[in-house]
N, C-alpha and C positions, 0 to 999 in steps of 0.2 A: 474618517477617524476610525481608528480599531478601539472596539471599547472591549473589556473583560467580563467576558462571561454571561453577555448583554447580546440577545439579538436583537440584530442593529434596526431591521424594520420593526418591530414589535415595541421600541423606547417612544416614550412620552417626554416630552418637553422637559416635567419635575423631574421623572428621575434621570433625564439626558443630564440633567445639569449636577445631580448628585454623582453619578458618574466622571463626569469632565473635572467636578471638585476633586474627587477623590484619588484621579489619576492625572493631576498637572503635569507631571512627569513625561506623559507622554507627547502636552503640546507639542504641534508642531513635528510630530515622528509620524503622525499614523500607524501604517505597521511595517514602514519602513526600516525604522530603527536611524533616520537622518541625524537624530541626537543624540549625544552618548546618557546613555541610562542606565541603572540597572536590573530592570523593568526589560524581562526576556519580550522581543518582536518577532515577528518573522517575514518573507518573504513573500512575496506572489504565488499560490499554489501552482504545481505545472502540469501539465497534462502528461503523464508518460504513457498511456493507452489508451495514442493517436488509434491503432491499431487492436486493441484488446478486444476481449469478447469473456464472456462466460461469468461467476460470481467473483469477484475480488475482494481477498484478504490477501495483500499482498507482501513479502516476504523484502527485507533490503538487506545490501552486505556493502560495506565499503570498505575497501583495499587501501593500503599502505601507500596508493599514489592519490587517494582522493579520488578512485574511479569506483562510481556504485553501480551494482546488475541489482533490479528487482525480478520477482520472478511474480505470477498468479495463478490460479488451479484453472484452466481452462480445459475443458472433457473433450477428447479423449489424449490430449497432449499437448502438457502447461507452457507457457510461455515463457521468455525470460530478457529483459531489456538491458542497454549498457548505458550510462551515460557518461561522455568522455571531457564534460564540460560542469562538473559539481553541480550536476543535478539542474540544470538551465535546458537539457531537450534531452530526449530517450530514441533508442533505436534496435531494434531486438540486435540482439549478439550476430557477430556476422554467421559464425556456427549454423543459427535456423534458416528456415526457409525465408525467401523471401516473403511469397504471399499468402502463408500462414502463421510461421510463426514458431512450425513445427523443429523442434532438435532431434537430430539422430541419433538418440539415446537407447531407445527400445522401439521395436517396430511393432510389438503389443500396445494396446491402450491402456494409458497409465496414468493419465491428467485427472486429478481429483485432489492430490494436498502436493503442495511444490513447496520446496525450501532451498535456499542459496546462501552460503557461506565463501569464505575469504581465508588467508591464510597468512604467518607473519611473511612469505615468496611471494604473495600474490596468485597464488594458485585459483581457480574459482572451483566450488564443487555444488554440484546443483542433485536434487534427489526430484524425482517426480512418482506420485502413489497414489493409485486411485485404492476404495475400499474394498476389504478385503471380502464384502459379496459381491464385488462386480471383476476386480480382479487379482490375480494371486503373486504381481510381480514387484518386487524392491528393486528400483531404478536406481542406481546411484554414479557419477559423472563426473570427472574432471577435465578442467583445460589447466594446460600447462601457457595459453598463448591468449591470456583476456578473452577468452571467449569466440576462438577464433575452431577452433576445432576443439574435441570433447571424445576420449576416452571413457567406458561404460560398461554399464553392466543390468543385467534386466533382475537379476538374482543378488540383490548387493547382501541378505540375510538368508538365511537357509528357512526360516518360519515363512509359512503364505497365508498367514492372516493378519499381517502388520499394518495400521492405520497411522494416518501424522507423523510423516517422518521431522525429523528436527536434527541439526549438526549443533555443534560442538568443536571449535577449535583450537589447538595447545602450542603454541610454534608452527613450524613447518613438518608435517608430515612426513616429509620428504629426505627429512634432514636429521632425525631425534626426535619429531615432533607426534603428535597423534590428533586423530578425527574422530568422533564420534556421533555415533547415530542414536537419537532415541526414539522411540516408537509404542505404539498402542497393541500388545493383542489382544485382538478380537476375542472376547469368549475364551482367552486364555485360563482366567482364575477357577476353578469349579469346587473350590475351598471355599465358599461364602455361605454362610448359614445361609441364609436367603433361598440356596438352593435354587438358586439361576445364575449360569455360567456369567462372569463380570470380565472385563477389560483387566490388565496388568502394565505396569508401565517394564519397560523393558530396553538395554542398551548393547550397543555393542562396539567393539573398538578396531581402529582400523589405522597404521597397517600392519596386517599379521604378522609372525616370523617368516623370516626367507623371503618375503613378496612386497618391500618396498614401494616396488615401482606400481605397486596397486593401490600405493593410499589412495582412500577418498571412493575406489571400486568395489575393492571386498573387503568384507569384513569379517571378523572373525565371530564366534559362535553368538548368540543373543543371552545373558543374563537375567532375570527376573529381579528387579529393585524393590519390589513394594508385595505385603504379606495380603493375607484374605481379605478380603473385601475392603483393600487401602487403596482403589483406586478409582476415580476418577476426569473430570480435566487434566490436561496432559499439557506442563508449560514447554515452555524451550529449556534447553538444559545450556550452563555455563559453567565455562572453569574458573577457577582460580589462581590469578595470577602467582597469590605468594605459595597454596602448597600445591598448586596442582589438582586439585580434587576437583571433579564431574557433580554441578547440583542440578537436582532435575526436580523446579516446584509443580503439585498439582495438588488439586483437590481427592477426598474422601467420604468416604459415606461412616459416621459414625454410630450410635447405638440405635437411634431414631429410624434410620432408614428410610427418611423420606427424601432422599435426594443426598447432593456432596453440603455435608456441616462440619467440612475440617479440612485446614489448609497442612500439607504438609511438603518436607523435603527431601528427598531423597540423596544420600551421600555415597557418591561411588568412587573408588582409588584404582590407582593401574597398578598391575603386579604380575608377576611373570605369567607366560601361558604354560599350559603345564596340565597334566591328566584331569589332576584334582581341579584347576582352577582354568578350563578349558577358556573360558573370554577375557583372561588377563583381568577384569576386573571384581570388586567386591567391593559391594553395597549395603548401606544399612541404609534404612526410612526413617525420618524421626517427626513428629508431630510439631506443627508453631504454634497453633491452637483452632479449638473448636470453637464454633463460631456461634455458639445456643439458640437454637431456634432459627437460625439462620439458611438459605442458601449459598454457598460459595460458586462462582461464574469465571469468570477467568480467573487467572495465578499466572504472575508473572514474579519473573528475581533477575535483581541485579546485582555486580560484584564489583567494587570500587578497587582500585591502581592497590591499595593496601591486604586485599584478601576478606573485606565485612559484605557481610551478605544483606539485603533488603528485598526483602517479599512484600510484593501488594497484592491487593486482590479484591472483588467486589463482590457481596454480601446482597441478600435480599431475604427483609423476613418471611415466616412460611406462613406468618398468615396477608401479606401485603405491605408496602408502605414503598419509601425512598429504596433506591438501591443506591447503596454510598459505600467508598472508598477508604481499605485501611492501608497500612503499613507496619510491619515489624520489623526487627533488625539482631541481627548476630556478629556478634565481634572475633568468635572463638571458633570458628568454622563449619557454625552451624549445630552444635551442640546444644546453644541455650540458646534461646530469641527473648527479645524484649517484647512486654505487654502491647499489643492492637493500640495503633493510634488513629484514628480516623483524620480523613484528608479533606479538608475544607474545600466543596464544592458551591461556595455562595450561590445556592439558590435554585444549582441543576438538582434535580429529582429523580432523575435517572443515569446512573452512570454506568454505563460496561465496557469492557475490552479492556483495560488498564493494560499501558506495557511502561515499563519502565528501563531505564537507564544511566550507570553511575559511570564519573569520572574518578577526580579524586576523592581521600576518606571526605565521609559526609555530603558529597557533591551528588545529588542524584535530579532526574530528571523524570518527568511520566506525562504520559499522554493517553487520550482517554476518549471514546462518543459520549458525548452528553447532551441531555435535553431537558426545559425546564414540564414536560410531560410527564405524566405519572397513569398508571394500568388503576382505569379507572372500577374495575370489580375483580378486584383479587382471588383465586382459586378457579376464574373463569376464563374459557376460551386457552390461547395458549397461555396467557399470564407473565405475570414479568414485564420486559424490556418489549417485547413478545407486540403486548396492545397499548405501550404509550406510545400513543399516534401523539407525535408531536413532531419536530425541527431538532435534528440531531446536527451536533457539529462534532470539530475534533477540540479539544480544549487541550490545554499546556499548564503543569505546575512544574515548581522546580525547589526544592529544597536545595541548604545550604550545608545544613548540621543536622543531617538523619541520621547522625552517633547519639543525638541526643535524647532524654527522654521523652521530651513532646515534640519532634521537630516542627520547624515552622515551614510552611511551604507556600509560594505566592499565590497570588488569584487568579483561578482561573483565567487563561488569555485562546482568546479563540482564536488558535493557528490555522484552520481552513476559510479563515476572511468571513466566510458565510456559512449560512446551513448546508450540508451535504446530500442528508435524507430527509424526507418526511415520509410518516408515518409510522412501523412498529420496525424491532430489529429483534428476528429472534435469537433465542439464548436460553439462558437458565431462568426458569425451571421446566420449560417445553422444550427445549432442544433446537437445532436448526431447522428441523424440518417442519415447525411449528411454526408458524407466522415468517413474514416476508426474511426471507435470507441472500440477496442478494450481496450485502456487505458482507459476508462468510462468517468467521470466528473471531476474527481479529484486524490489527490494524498494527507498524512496527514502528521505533522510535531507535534510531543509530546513535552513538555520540562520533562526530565528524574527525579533522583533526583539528582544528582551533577548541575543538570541546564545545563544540556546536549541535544541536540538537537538530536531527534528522527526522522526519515523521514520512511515513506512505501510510496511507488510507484509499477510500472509496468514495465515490461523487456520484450518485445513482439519478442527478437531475437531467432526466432525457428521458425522451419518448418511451422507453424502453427497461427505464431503469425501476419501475413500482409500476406492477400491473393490480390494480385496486384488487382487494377479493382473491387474488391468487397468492397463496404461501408455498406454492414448490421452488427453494431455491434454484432448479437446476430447468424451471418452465422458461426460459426464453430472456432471462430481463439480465438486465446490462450496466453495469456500473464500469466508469472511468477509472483504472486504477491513478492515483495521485502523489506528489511527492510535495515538501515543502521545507525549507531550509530556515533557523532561528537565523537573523543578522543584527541582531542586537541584544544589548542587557547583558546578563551576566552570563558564565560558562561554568563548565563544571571542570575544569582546567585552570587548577590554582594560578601557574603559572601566566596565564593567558584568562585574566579574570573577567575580562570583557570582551564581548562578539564582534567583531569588526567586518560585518558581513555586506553584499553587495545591498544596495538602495531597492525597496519596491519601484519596478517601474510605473510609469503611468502616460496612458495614450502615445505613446511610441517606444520604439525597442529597436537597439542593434542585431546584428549577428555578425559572426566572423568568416571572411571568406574561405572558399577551398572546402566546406566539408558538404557539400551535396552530392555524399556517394551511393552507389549501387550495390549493396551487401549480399551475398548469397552464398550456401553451403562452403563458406569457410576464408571468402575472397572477398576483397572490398576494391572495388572501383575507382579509376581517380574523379576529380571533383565535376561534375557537370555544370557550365555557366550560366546554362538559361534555364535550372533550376535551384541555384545558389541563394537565398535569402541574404539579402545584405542589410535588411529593414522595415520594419514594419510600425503602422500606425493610422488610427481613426480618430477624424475630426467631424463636426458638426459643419456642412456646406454652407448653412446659412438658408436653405431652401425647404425644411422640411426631412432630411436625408441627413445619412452619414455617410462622409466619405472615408473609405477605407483605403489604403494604400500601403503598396511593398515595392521594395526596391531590391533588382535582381541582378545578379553578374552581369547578364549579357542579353537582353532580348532579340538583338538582330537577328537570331532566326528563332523560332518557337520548333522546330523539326525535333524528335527525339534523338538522344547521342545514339551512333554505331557501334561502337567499341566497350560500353557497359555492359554484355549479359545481359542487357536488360531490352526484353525485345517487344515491352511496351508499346501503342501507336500516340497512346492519348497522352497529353501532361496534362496537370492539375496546379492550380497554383493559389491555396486555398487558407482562410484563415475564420476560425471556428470562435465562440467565447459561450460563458455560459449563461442564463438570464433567469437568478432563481424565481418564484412566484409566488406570492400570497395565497393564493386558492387551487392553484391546478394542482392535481391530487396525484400528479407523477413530481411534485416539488419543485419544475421548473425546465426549462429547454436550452436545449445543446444546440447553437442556431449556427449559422456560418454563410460565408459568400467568396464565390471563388471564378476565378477564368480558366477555361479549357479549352485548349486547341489538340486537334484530330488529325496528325499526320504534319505539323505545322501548318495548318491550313488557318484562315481569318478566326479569331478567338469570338468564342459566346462565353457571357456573364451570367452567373447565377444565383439564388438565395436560395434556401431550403434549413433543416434542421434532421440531426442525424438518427438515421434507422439502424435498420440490424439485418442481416441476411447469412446466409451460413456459406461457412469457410466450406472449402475442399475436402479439409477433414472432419464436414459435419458439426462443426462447431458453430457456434452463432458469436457474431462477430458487429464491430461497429464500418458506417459506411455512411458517405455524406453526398448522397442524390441531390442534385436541385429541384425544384419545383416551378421556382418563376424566373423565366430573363428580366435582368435589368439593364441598367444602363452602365458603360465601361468602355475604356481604352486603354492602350500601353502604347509603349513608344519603343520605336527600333533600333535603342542604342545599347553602347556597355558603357556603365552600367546603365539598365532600360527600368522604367517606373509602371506599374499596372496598377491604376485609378478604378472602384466598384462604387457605384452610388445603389446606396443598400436604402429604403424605406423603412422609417421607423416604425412603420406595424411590422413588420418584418425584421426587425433589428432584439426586440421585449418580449417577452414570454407575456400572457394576459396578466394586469394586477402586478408586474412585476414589484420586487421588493425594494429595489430603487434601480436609479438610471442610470447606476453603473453600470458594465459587461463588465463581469470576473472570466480570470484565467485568459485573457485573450492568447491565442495561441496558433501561429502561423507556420504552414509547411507545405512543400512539395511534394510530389505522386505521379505517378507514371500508373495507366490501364490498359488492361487487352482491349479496351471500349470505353462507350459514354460513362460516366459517372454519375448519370440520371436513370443509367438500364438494369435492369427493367425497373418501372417509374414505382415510385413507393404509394403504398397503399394503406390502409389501417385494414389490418385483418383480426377481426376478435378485437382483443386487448394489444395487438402489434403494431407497429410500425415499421414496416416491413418492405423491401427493395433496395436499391443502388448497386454498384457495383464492388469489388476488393480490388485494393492498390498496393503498390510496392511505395510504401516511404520514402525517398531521398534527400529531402532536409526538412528541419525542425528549427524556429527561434526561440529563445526564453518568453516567458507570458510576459503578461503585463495587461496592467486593466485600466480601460475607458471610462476617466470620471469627467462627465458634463462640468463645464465651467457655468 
């Protein structure tokens, strides 16, 4: 059962039952959404970084055919995935490397904030930026071919101390249309009474005169939006469908100066380039309100099919308490906004990261980490989000009539199934690099095209993901980037008022033939049969064990193909799930069991849970060593079936939080070697070993509920 806003281990009997009263509606859906309702569901969450590494806040764009690239900052060069299948399995863009990840965008080191945008062509344009003391380059990238190759630029702004790049898209670039970038600089302001150089939020517009064919590359001069000391959190910047106008929401620091106590927005218009007005645009900043005594932490804004603007944003007082969610709204384009209404979080006490999402007028969508944990001594340690050690999920509201003056918005619905983090997430008022930062800054919310709500997040339940005691986000620890799809309830798509989305699976899953390819610097392979997933699924043997099982194109021979590029010895043919935990203090394990054959030689079975070892390019990265043989067969046919009998101490993290496996998630791999080499060891706070693989197919999840 998916209950609202209720972690599910943590419910008692009385209130299971005031819950189950309150939400009839969902009998019988789970989080399926099997029943038509208007009670937003969602899907199985999916694993899209089979392959990831580094901290994830991960970036989504989906295109005009329903094809979404996520991107996430991975040091010293971000990543960026395709899914060709509405978000059912992920595969980095054929563009990057195979077995890193890496795009040929800048041969400088630039991985530290990534952003990926879409276009009404379908264009992709990806930015990748590290900060501006570690390096001085504005990446910016398009493909013209889904991500199949990528035109670039190392210098996309002429400033070298730009942080958080962010797009903006207006039509096609290519066509009438424009792109825009906005960005942080560093130490730009030196107009702040304060008398310490401040951040400025800053844009620029692309593509210039004469140089079309560079939209999305260069850009033309950067503009200053926001006056002395007006800056800030820095959101993502949107246009406006009905006049066109650039809004870029972020936080301020007002008279108090103890941190940002003021949400504001910044309105920029395009207009000719020209001596006087060298970046085509002109910006005014205008105030939505101060927030009294407050801190402001994220700002995010969204802009409905009609042109009304809606900022949310999370607040925390300065001297402690809840951190909770408001909203305001402008009909006039941003000129006047309606009074802060705060957003009914039943019961969570910590809210951060808000992003929000609008379809049609009044239709908005948000999505949010929350936990019912609270920073038990305020003004202490990092403080904030910082030390509520508690089980953070993602939650989902959804307003119908945010024109109105109190909108109503539904209850909390926990769209990540389960808890994703335990322990603290740093933020405001300590900053990222105050308490554990592995989840990064945020977390993205798409509207699809059914007007279906899209969310990527982080999943840090694995060996690797919370190292107790240690707060450097960039020390080693590993978070899953994730994706999850609404398939029921309502939409924010008058027209199309209800989700009519695929079923959560459970304990087994198809896949579609032909796509077990071999992707590399720009080329994709055709389909390999004896790595093709055609099914997957775990059942209880009856013996103490679970049996796991996939069904493959072709097993008659286990040999690697010839004719792929891909001059791997080893296959892999492996399926992972997650198993959170009551008590373990990394929140839970990333477990998995797979068969491997060495040159097509006789197959060994294995179990294990996954480590972390570092990429090529220095990056630390996820890898799935086994640890113990177990027991297995496959058969030499097409299509051919491989049977794992997995032990259920080997199946649960300790204390698990029940006997589900979430996210089950199955896929093929090809290595230069074993996938046990060299053997994992706990080093320090690590978990550390196994080998890097080149991906070749991926099934949609689906999760293992014990009958």
């Amino acid at each position: 059962m998916c209950l609202l806003g209720v972690p599910l281990h943590r419910t008692r009997a009385p209130v299971l039952a005031l819950v189950v009263a309150s939400f009839v509606a969902l009998e019988g859906a789970g989080c399926g959404g099997h029943r038509e309702s208007s009670v937003p569901t969602f899907g199985r969450p999916t694993i899209i970084g089979v392959q990831a590494g580094g901290n994830s806040e991960p970036g989504l764009a989906i295109d005009t055919r329903g094809r979404l690239y996520v991107t996430s900052p991975v040091w010293p060069f971000s990543a960026l995935w395709r899914s060709l299948d509405g978000g059912a399995s992920f595969k980095w863009v054929p563009a990057a490397d195979a077995d890193t990840g890496r795009l040929a965008t800048c041969r400088l080191p630039t991985g530290g904030d990534s952003e990926v945008a879409t276009d009404s062509a379908d264009h992709v344009y990806f930015s990748d930026r590290l900060a501006a003391e570690a390096s001085p380059y504005n990446t910016s990238a398009r493909s013209d071919n889904e991500g199949s190759m990528f035109r670039s630029s190392c210098n996309a702004v002429s400033n070298h101390s730009t942080d958080r790049p962010w797009y903006a898209v207006d039509g096609d670039p290519l066509a009438g249309g424009s792109i825009y970038l906005a960005v942080a600089i560093i130490g730009g302001d030196r107009r702040c009474t304060a008398g310490e150089p401040e951040d400025e939020l800053a844009l620029a517009r692309s593509p210039i005169r004469g140089k079309r064919a560079e939209a999305g590359i260069s850009f033309g001069p950067l503009t200053v939006a926001t006056g002395p000391c007006a800056m800030g959190a820095l959101g993502e910047p949107k246009v406006s469908p009905a006049t066109h106008h650039i809004f870029v929401p972020h936080s301020a620091a007002a008279a108090k100066r103890r941190g940002a106590d003021e949400v504001r927005v910044a309105r920029c218009e395009r207009t000719r380039f020209s001596r006087t007005v060298p970046s085509g645009l002109r910006c005014v900043d205008r105030a939505v309100t101060a927030t009294r005594g407050s801190f402001v932490g994220g700002v995010t804004l969204a802009i409905d099919r009609a042109g009304n603007l809606y900022v949310v944003w999370d607040q925390l007082p300065f001297g402690g308490g809840d951190s909770r969610l408001f909203l305001s709204g402008s009909r006039d384009d941003g000129r006047t906004w309606t009074a802060p209404v705060e957003i009914s979080t039943s019961g969570l006490r910590t809210n951060i990261f808000p992003w929000a999402a609008a379809g049609d007028p009044g239709r908005v969508d948000l999505a949010w980490y929350g936990t019912r944990a609270l920073d038990p001594r305020p003004n202490h340690g990092c403080d904030g989000p910082a030390d509520a050690n508690g089980e953070w999920g993602v939650y989902f509201a959804q307003t119908l009539d945010g024109l109105a003056r109190k909108p109503t918005f539904t209850k909390p619905v926990l769209a990540s199934e389960t808890f994703v983090h335990r322990g603290g997430i740093a933020g405001v008022p300590g900053g990222k690099f105050c308490g554990n930062g592995v989840l990064g800054d945020f977390l993205q919310l798409r509207i699809g095209l059914q007007g279906e709500a899209n969310i990527v997040y982080a999943d840090s339940n694995n060996a690797n993901g919370v190292y107790p005691g240690s707060n450097d986000p960039n020390g080693g620890q590993l978070a899953h980037p994730m994706f999850v799809r609404q398939n029921g309830g309502t939409s924010v798509d008058s027209a199309r008022p209800l989700v009519h989305g695929r079923p959560a699976a459970s304990d087994h899953v198809r896949d579609p033939a032909g796509d077990a390819t071999f992707g590399a610097s720009g080329r994709v392979s055709h389909s390999l049969p004896n790595l093709d997933i055609r099914g997957s699924s775990i059942a209880s043997d009856g013996d103490g064990n679970l049996r796991v099982t996939l069904e493959v194109g072709d097993l008659s021979s286990l040999a690697p193909g010839t004719s792929s590029r891909d001059h791997d010895t080893h296959l892999v043919w492996l399926v992972q799930w997650f198993s959170p935990s009551q008590t373990d203090p990394h929140g839970g394990k990333n477990l998995f069991a797979y068969m491997e054959s060495a040159n097509g030689r006789a197959p060994s079975f294995w179990v294990g849970e996954s480590a972390e070892a570092q990429l090529p390019t220095r990056a630390p990265g996820f890898t799935y060593p086994g640890v113990k043989r177990v027991k297995g067969s496959y058969t030499r046919t097409a299509p051919g079936t491989i049977t794992i009998e997995v032990p259920m101490s080997d199946a649960y993290a300790a204390n698990p939080v029940s006997r589900t496996l979430y996210s089950v998630t199955t896929s093929t791999m090809t290595l230069a070697g074993s996938a046990s080499t060299p053997a994992p060891q706990r080093i320090g706070l690590a978990y550390l070993g196994g080998s890097f693989f080149n991906l070749i197919d991926s099934a949609p999840s689906y999760d293992f509920i014990p009958s």
